[in-house]
C-alpha positions as CSV (number, residue, x, y, z in Angstrom):
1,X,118.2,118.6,65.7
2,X,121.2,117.7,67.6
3,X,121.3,117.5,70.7
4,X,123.4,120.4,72.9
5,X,126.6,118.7,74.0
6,X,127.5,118.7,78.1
7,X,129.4,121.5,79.0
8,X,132.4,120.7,80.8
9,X,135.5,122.1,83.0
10,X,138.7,120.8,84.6
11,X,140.6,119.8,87.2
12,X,144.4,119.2,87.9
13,X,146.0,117.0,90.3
14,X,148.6,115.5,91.0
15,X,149.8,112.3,89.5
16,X,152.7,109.8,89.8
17,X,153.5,111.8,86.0
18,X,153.1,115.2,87.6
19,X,150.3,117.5,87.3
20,X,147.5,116.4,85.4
21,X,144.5,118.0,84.4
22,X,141.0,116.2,83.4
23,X,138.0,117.4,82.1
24,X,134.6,116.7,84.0
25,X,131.5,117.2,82.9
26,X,128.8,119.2,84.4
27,X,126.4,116.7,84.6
28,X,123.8,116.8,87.4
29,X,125.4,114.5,90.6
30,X,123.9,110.6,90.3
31,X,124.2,107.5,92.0
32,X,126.9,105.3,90.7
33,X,125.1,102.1,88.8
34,X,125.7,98.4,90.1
35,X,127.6,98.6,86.9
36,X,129.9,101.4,87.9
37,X,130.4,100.1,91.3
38,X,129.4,96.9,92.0
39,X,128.5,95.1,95.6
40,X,130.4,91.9,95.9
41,X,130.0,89.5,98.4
42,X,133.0,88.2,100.2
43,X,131.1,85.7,102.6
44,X,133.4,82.8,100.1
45,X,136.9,84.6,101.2
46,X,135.8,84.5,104.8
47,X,134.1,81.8,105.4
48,X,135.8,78.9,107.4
49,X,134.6,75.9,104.7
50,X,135.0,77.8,101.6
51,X,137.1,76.2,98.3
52,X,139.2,77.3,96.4
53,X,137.2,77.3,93.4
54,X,134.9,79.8,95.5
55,X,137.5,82.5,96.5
56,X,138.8,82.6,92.5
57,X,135.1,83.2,92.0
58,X,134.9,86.3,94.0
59,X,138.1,87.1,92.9
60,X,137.0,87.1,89.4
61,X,134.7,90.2,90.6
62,X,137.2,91.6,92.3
63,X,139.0,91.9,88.7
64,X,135.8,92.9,86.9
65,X,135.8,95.8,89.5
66,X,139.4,96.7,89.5
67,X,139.9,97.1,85.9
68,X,136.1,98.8,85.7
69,X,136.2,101.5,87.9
70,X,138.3,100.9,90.7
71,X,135.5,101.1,93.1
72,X,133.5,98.4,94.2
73,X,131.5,97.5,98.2
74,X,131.5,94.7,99.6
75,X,129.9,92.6,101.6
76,X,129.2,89.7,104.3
77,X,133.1,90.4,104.5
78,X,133.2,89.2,108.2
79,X,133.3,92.7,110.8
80,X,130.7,93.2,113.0
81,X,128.5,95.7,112.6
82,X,129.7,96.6,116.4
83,X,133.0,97.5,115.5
84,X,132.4,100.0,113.3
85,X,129.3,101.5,114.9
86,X,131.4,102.0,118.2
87,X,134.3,103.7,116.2
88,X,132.0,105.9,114.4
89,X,130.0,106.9,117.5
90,X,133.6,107.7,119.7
91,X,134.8,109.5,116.9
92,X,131.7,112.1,116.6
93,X,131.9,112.2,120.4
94,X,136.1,113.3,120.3
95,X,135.4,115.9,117.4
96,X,132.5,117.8,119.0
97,X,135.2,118.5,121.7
98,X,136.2,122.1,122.0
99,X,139.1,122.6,120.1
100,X,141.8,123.5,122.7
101,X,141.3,119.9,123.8
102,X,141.3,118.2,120.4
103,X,144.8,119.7,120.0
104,X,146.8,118.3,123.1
105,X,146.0,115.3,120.8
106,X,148.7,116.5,118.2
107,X,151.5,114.8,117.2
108,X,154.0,115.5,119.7
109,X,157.1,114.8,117.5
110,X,158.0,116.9,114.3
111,X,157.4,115.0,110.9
112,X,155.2,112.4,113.0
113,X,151.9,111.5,111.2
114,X,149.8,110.4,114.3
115,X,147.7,112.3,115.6
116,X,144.8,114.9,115.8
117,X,144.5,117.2,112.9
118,X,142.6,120.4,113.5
119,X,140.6,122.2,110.7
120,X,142.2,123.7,107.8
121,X,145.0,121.8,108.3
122,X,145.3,120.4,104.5
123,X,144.5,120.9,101.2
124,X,144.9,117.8,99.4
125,X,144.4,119.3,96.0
126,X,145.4,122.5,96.2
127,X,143.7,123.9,93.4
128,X,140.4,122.8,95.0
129,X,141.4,125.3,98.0
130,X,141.2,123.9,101.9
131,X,139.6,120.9,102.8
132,X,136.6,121.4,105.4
133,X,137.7,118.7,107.2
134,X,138.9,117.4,110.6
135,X,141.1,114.3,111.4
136,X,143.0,111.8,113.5
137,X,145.6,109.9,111.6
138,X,147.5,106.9,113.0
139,X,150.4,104.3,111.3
140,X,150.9,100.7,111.8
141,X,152.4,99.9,115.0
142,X,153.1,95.8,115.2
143,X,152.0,96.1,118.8
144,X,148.5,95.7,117.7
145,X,149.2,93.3,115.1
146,X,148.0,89.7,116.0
147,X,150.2,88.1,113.3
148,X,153.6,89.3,114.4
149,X,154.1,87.4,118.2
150,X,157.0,88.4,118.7
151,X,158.1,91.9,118.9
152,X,161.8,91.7,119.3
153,X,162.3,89.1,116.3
154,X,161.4,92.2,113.8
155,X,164.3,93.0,112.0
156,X,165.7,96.3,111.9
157,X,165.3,97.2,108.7
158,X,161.7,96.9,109.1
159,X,161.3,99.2,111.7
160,X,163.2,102.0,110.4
161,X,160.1,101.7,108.3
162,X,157.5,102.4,111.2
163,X,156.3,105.5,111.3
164,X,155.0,105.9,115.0
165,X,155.1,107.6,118.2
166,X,154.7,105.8,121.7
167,X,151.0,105.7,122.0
168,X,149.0,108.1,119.4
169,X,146.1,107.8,121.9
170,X,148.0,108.9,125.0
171,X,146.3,112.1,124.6
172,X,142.7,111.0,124.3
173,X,142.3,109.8,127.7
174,X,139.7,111.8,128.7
175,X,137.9,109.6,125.5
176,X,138.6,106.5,126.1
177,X,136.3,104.4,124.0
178,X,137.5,106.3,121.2
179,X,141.4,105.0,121.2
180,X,139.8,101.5,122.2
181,X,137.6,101.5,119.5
182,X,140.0,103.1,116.5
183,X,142.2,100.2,117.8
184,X,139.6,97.3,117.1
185,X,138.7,99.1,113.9
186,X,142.0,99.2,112.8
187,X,142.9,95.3,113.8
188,X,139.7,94.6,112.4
189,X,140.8,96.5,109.2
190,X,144.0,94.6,109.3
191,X,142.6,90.6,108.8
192,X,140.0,91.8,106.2
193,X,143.6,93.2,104.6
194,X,145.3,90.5,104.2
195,X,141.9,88.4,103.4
196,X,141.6,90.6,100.3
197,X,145.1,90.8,99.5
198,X,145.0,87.1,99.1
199,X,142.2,87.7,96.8
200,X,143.3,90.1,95.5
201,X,146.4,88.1,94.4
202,X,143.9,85.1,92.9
203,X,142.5,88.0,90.8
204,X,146.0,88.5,88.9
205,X,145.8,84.7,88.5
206,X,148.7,84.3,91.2
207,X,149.1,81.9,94.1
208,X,146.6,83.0,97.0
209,X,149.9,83.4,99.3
210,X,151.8,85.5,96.8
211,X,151.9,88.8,98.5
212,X,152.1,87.2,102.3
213,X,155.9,88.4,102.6
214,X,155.9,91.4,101.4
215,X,152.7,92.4,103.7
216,X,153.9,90.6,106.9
217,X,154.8,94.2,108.1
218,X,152.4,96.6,106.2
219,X,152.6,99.8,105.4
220,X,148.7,100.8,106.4
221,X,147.2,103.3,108.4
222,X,144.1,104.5,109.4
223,X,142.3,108.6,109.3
224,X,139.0,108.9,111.2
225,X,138.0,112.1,109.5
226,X,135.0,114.8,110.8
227,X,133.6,116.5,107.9
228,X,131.5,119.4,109.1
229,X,128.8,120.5,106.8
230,X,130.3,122.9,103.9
231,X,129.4,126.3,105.3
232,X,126.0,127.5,103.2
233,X,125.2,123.7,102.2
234,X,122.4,124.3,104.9
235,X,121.1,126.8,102.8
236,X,120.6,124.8,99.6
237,X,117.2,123.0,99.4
238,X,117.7,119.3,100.5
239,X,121.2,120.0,100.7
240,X,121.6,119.6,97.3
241,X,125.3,119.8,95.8
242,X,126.5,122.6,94.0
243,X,127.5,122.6,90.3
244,X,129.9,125.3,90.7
245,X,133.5,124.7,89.6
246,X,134.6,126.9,92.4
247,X,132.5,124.8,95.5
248,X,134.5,123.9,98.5
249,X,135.6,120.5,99.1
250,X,135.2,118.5,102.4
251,X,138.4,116.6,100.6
252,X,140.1,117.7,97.5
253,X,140.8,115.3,94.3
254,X,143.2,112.6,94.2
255,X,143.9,109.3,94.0
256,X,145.2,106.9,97.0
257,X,148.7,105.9,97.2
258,X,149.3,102.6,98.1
259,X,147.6,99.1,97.3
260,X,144.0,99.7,98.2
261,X,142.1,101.6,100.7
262,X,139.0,100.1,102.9
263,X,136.3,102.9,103.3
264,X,133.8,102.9,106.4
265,X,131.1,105.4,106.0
266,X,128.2,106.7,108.2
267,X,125.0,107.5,106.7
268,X,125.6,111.2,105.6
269,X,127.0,110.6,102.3
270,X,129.7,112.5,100.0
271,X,131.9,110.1,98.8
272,X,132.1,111.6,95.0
273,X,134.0,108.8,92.1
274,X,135.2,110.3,88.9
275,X,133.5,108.1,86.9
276,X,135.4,107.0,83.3
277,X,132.7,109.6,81.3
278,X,134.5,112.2,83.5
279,X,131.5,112.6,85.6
280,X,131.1,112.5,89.3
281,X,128.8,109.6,91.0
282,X,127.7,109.1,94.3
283,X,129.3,106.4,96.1
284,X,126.3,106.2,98.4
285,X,126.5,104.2,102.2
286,X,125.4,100.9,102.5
287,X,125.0,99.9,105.8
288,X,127.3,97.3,106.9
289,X,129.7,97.6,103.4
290,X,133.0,98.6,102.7
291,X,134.1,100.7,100.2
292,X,137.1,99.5,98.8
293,X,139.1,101.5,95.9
294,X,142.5,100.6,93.7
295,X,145.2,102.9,94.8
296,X,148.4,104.2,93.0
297,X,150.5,101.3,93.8
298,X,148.6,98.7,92.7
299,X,147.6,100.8,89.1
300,X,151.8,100.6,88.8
301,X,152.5,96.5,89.3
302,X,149.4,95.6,87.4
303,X,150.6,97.6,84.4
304,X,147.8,99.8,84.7
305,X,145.7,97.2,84.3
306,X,143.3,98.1,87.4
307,X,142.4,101.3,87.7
308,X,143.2,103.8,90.8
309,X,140.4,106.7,90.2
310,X,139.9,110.0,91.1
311,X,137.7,110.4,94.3
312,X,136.6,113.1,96.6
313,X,134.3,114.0,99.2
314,X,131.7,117.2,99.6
315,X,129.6,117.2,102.5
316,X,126.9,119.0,101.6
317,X,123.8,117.6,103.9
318,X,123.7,120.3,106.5
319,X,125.0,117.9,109.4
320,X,128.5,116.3,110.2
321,X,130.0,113.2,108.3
322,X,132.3,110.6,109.5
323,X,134.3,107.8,107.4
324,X,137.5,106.2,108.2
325,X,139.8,105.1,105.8
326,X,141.8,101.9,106.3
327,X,145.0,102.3,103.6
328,X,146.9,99.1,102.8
329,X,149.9,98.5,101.3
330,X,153.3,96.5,101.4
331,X,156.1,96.9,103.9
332,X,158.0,100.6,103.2
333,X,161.3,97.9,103.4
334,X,159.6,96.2,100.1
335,X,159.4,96.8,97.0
336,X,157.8,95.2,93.8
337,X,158.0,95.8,90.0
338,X,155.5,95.6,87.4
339,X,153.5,91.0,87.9
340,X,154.4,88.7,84.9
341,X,150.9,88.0,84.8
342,X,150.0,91.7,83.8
343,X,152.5,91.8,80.6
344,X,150.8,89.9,77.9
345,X,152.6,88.0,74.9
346,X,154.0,91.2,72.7
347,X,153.8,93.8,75.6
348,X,156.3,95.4,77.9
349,X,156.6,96.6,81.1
350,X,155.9,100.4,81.7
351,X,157.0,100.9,84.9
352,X,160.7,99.8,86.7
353,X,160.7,98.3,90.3
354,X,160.1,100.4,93.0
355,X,159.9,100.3,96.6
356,X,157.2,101.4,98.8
357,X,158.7,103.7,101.0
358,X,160.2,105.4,97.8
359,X,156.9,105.6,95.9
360,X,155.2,107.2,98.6
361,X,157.8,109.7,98.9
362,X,157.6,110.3,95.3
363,X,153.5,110.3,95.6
364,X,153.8,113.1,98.5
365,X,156.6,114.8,96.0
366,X,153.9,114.6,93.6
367,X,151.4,116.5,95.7
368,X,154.0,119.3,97.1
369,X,154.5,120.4,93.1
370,X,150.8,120.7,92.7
371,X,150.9,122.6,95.8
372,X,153.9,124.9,94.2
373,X,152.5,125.6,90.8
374,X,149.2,126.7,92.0
């Protein structure tokens, strides 16, 4: 007797080829498998007396990984465990402040990205309904950047690409380990970067240095997010997650823009990966990983070859969650078509050149005609 097939529903997001939808399975929630995604050790791209031979060997996982998934943790990758323990604990002590205080914390200038962002304020996929979620977004600003020396040698073309106010801390005062310690996270977050984009480039069977210009001035920023528990997860025995389409979402459906995103999370769990089945897996914590997925970007100059997947987050433990998400990309002044070394003998190209300041304009045009056909 055959077995009864899964039953399934869908989703839409949105897409760099407009709104999508895909069809997930109702399968009970599991732990990803090593297979799915994989824990690589970076202690070779790190490490002061590794070879050559060594990095392309870790960079060979890094490929496994990206064309796999698009998910994998890594390890031994060189932050101390004190850096992202004392971000982590400032941020759950700024977002159990009352709420009139959390908002002097708001951007100050219109269009401005920095800044504290009370709840309700998004819904990343619309037709998931409002994120139950809390955050405090900040951009690159050069100041903190140890690689660029000298401030006033930045051409000008590159900063009309900065997207930042004076100081996005100036209101936290009152915290002050929390902008100290978002700062060292970030800068932190910034040399394991540009370690793994050197990788990263080994992977694609490129020169290590190949993307060192067109990251001297990144396009990266960092969201400490506070993800309350889902109102009624307390309720559910062992916080178990629901299996109803409609659930709420600590963070709707998508995909990340840019090159790749480096993911710092507490102990809570929620992090859900859409796995290529079309069913969600845990991406549970590891202490003292990173979570590092393919974004958008990097899916386009690779000729699809790595993978940008669908990911989300429900919080449904009965207690708060913290993560905070390191996004990395080139310079908004750059711009990069589809590698040579993605376009094998008999194919072609898919996609034309782009640059990154366009792209992500185009990503967030993407999401605002979700938004306006639900």
């Amino acid at each position: 007797m055959a077995a009864a097939a899964t039953a399934t529903t869908t989703i839409q997001l949105a897409s760099p080829d407009g709104p999508v939808t895909r069809t997930i399975l109702q399968a009970p929630l599991r732990d990803a498998l090593p297979s799915e995604i994989p824990i690589i050790d970076i202690a070779d791209l790190v490490g002061a007396s590794s070879t050559l031979e060594a990095r392309k060997a870790v960079a060979a996982r890094i490929r496994d990984a990206a064309t796999n998934t698009g998910f994998f943790y890594i390890v031994n990758h060189g932050v101390p465990l004190d850096v992202t323990d004392a971000s982590g604990h400032a941020a759950r002590d700024f977002f159990r402040q009352d709420l009139d205080i959390k908002l002097r914390a708001r951007a100050h200038t219109k269009g401005m990205p920095n800044g504290y962002r009370p709840p309700d304020f998004s819904s990343i996929n619309p037709t998931e309904g409002v994120d139950v979620r809390e955050a405090f977004q900040f951009r690159y600003d050069p100041r903190w950047d140890p690689m660029v020396p000298d401030q006033d040698a930045i051409p000008q073309t590159v900063r009309d690409g900065f997207i930042h106010e004076d100081d996005a801390f100036a209101e936290t005062a009152n915290q002050p380990e929390f902008g100290r310690s978002a700062k060292a996270h970030f800068q932190a977050g910034m040399k394991l970067a540009r370690t793994l984009t050197h990788a990263f480039a080994l992977s694609l069977d490129l020169p290590e240095d190949a993307f060192d210009k067109k990251s001297e001035y990144p396009g990266c920023a960092m969201a400490v997010n506070y993800y309350p528990p889902i109102p009624g997860g307390a309720a559910r025995a062992g916080g178990a997650e629901p299996r109803e389409p409609a659930a709420r979402v600590s963070i709707g459906s998508h995909t990340d823009f840019q090159l790749f995103t480096i993911l710092w999370q507490d102990d809570t769990g929620g992090l859900q990966v859409l796995n290529r089945e079309g069913q969600w897996i845990r991406a549970a914590p590891i202490r003292g990983s990173f979570v590092v997925n393919i974004a958008d970007y990097m899916q386009r100059i690779t000729n699809d070859r790595y993978v940008s997947t669908v990911h989300r987050a429900q919080n449904w433990s009965g207690r708060e969650r913290v993560s905070i998400a390191f996004f990395w990309g080139f310079g908004f002044h750059e711009s990069c078509g589809v590698l040579e070394t993605c376009v094998a003998e008999g194919e072609k190209a898919k996609y034309e050149e782009i640059s990154c300041r366009d792209w992500v304009r185009k990503r967030l045009a993407d999401m605002q005609k979700l938004k306006n056909d639900v």
